[in-house]
C-alpha positions as CSV (number, residue, x, y, z in Angstrom):
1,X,0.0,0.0,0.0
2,X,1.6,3.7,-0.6
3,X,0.8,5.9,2.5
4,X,0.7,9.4,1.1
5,X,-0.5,12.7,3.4
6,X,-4.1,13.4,3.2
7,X,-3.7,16.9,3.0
8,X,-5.9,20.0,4.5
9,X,-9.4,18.8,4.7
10,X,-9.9,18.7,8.0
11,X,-10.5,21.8,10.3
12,X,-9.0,23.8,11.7
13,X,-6.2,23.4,8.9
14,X,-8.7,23.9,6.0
15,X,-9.4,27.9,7.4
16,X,-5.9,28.6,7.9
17,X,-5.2,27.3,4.2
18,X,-7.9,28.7,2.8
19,X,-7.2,32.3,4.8
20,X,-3.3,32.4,4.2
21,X,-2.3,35.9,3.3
22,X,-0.7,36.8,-0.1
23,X,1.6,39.8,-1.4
24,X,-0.3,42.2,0.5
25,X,1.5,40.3,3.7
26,X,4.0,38.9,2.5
27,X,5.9,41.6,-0.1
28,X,7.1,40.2,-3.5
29,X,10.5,41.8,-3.3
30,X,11.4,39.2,0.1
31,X,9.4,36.5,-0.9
32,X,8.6,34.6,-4.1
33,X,4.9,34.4,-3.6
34,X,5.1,33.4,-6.8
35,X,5.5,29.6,-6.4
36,X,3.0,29.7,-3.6
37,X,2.8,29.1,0.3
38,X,4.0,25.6,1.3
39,X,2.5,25.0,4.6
40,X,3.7,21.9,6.6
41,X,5.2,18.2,6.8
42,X,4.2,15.8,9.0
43,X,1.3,14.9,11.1
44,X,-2.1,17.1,10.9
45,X,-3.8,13.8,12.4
46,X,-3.3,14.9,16.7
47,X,-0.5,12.3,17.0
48,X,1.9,14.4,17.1
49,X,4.7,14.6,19.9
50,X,7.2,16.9,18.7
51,X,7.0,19.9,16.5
52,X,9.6,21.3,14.3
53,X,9.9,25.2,13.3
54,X,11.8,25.5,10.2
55,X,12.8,28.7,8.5
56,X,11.9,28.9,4.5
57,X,10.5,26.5,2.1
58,X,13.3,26.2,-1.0
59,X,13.2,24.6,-4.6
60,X,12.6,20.9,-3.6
61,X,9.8,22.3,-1.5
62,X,8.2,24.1,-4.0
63,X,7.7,20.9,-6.7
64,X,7.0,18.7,-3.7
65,X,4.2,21.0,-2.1
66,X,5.5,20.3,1.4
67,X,8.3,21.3,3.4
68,X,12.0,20.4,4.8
69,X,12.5,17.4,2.0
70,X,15.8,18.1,0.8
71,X,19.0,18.4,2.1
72,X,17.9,19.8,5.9
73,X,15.2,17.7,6.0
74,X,17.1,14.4,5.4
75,X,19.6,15.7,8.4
76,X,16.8,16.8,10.6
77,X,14.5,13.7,9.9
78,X,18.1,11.7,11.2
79,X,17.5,14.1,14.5
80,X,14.6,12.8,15.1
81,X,14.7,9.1,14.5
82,X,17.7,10.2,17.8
83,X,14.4,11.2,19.5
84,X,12.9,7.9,18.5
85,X,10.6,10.1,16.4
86,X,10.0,8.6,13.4
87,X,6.5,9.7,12.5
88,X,4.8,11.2,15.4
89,X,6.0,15.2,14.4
90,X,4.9,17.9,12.5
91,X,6.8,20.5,11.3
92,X,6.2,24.1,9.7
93,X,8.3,27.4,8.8
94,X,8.9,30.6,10.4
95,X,8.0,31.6,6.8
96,X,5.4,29.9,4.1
97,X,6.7,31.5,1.4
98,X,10.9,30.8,0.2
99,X,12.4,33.9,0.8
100,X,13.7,35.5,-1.5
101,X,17.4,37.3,-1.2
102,X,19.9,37.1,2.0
103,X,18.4,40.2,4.2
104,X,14.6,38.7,2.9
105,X,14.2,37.2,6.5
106,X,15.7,39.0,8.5
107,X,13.5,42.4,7.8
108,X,10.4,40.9,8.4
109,X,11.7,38.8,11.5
110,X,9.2,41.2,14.0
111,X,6.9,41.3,11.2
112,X,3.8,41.7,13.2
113,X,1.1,40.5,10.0
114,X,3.4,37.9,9.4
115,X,4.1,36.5,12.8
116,X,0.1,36.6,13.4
117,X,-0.7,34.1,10.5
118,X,2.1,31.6,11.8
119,X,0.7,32.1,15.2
120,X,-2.7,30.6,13.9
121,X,-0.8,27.6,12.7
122,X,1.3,27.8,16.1
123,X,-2.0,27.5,18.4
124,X,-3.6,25.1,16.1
125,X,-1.0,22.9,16.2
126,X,-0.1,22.7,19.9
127,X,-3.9,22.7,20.8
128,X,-4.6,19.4,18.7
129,X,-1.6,17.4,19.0
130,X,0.0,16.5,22.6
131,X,3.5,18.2,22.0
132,X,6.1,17.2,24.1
133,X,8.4,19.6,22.4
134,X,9.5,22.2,20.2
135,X,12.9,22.5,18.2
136,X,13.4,25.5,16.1
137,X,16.2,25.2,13.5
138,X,18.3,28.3,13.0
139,X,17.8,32.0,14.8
140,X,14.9,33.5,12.7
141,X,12.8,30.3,13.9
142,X,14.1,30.7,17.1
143,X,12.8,34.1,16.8
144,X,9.9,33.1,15.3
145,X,8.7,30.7,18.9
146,X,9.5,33.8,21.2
147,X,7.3,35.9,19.0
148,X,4.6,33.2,19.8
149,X,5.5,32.2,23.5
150,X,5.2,36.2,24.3
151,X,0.9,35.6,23.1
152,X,-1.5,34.3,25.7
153,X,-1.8,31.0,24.0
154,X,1.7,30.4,23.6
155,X,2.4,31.8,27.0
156,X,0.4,28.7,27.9
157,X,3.0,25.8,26.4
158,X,4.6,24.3,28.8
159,X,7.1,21.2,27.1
160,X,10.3,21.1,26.1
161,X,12.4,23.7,23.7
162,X,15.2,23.7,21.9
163,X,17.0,26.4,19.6
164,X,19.4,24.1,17.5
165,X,21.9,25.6,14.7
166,X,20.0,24.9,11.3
167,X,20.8,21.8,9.2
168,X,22.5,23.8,6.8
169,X,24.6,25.5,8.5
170,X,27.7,24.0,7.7
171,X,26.8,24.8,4.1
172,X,25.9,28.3,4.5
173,X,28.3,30.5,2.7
174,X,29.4,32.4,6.8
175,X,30.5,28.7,7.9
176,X,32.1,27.3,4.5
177,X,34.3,30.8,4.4
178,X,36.2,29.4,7.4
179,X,36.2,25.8,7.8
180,X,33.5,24.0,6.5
181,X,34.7,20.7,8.5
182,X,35.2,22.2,11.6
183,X,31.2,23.9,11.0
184,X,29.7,20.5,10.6
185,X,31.6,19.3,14.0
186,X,30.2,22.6,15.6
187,X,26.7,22.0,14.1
188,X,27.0,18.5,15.6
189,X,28.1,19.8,19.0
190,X,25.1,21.5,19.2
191,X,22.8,19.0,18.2
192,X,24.0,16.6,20.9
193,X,24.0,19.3,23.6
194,X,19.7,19.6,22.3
195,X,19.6,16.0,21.7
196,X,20.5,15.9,26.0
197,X,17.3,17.7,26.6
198,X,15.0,16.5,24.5
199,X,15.6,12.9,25.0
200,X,14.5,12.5,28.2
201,X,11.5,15.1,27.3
202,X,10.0,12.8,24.9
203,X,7.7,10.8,27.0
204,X,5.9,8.8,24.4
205,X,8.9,7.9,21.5
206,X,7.1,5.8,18.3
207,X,10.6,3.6,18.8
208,X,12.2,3.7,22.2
209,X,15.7,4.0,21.3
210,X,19.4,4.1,23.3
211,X,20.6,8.1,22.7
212,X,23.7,8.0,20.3
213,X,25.4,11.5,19.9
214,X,26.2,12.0,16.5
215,X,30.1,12.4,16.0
216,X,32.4,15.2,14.1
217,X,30.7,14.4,11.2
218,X,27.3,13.1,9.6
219,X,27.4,9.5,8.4
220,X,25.1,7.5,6.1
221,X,23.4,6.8,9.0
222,X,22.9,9.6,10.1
223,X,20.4,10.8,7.5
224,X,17.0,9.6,7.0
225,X,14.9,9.2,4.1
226,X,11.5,11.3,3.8
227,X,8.5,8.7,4.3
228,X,6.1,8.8,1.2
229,X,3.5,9.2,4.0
230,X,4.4,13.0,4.1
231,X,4.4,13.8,0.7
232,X,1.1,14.5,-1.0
233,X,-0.7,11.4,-3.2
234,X,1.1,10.4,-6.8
235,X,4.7,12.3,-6.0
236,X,7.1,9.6,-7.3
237,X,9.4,7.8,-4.7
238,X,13.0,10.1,-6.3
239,X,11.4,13.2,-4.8
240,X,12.3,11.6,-1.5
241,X,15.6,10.3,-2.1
242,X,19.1,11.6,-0.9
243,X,20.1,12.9,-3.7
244,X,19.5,16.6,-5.2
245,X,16.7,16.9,-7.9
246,X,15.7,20.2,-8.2
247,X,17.7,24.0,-8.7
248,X,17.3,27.0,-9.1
249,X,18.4,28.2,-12.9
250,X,18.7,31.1,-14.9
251,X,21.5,33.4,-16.7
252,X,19.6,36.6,-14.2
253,X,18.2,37.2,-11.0
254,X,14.9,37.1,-13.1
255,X,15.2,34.2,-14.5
256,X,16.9,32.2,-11.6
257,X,13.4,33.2,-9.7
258,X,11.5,32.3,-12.3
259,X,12.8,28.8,-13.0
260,X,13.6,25.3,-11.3
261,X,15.0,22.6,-12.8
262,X,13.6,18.9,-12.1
263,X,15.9,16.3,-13.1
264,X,15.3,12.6,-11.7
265,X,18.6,11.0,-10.5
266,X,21.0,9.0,-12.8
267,X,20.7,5.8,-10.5
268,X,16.9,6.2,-9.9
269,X,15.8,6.1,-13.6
270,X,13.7,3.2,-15.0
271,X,15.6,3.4,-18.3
């Protein structure tokens, strides 16, 4: 049988997809509203046990319609399986739509419009689902919880939090300018010092499992493959794989907005 996610049927995420604000929120020149809001990964269902506050949907993300499937959400979906989380989460971004240029974020970090949408999704989620706890991934979602915790309904939350570096990091152009290896054992550091905390704050684990700190550097292992059951229905098994499939193209800043490129991995082509 192919699990696939169901999608937004069910209140109270049908409203807030069906009320998600557009360019008069969210202004064309940060964010390319142009390839749409991408909402969420994960459970919608009230399983879930831990939640995950990403930063920006990017190329994979907009072909696949949901969020953290590439390269960060292989290493993150790795985290949690360290959590014994392997489908009891749900996860959604500081922003829905991918920001666009490297300041994008960072002006509309206090946005007040902004921060009242993801608040919706924020009170929704932790009001339906028995959350145990909350790991933001980088400082704008970091950020982005505060925001929240400072409302009366997120004054009210009461599990565990974490404020882990994001999974990219090492690859971000600040860490790779010094040493890209010595990022990735930093990164790592910090996961394991998170990993401390949130291990013992997961009560209810879908796989109760021995914590294992990660070392100086990510192994095979150490990554996890996206379950079909997060992806909506008819996405083809590739668009979960480890391997890059989609990029952002274009000979101007135009044209690299305007265009992804799909290409299905040598080794996973049936021909």
């Amino acid at each position: 049988m192919t699990e696939f996610d169901p999608g937004y049927g069910q209140e109270p995420y049908a409203s807030l997809v069906a009320g998600c604000p557009g360019p008069e929120v969210n202004p064309a020149a940060d964010f390319r509203v142009e390839w749409g809001p991408i909402f969420h990964r994960g459970r919608l269902d009230g399983t879930a046990r831990l939640l995950v506050l990403g930063q920006d949907p990017a190329a994979h993300e907009a072909i696949a319609r949901r969020i953290l499937i590439g390269t960060a959400g292989r290493r993150i979906q790795g985290f949690l399986a360290k959590l014994g989380i392997t489908h009891s989460y749900t996860m959604i971004n500081t922003f829905v739509y991918s920001v666009y240029g490297q300041t994008g974020g960072n002006r509309h970090a206090h946005d007040p419009a902004i921060g009242a949408y993801r608040h919706r999704w924020l009170d929704a989620l932790t009001a339906t689902n028995p959350i145990d706890a909350v790991v933001a991934l980088g400082t704008l979602a970091d950020k982005a919880f505060h925001h929240w915790r400072a409302t009366p309904t997120g004054s009210q939350y009461s599990g565990a939090y974490q404020h882990i570096l994001h999974p990219t990091y090492p690859d971000s152009s600040t860490a790779a300018d010094g040493d890209p290896t010595a990022a990735m054992a930093a990164m790592l550091a910090n996961w394991n010092a998170a990993l401390d905390v949130l291990h013992p704050a997961i009560t209810h684990p879908d796989l109760v499992t021995p914590l294992v700190h990660y070392g100086d550097d990510l192994t095979p292992g150490d990554l996890a493959t996206i379950p079909e059951r997060d992806l909506p229905a008819g996405l083809p098994a590739w668009m979960r794989a480890d391997e890059a499939w989609a990029s952002r193209q274009g000979t101007s800043p135009v044209e690299r907005r305007a265009t992804i490129v799909v290409t299905i991995p040598t080794d996973l082509r049936p021909f």
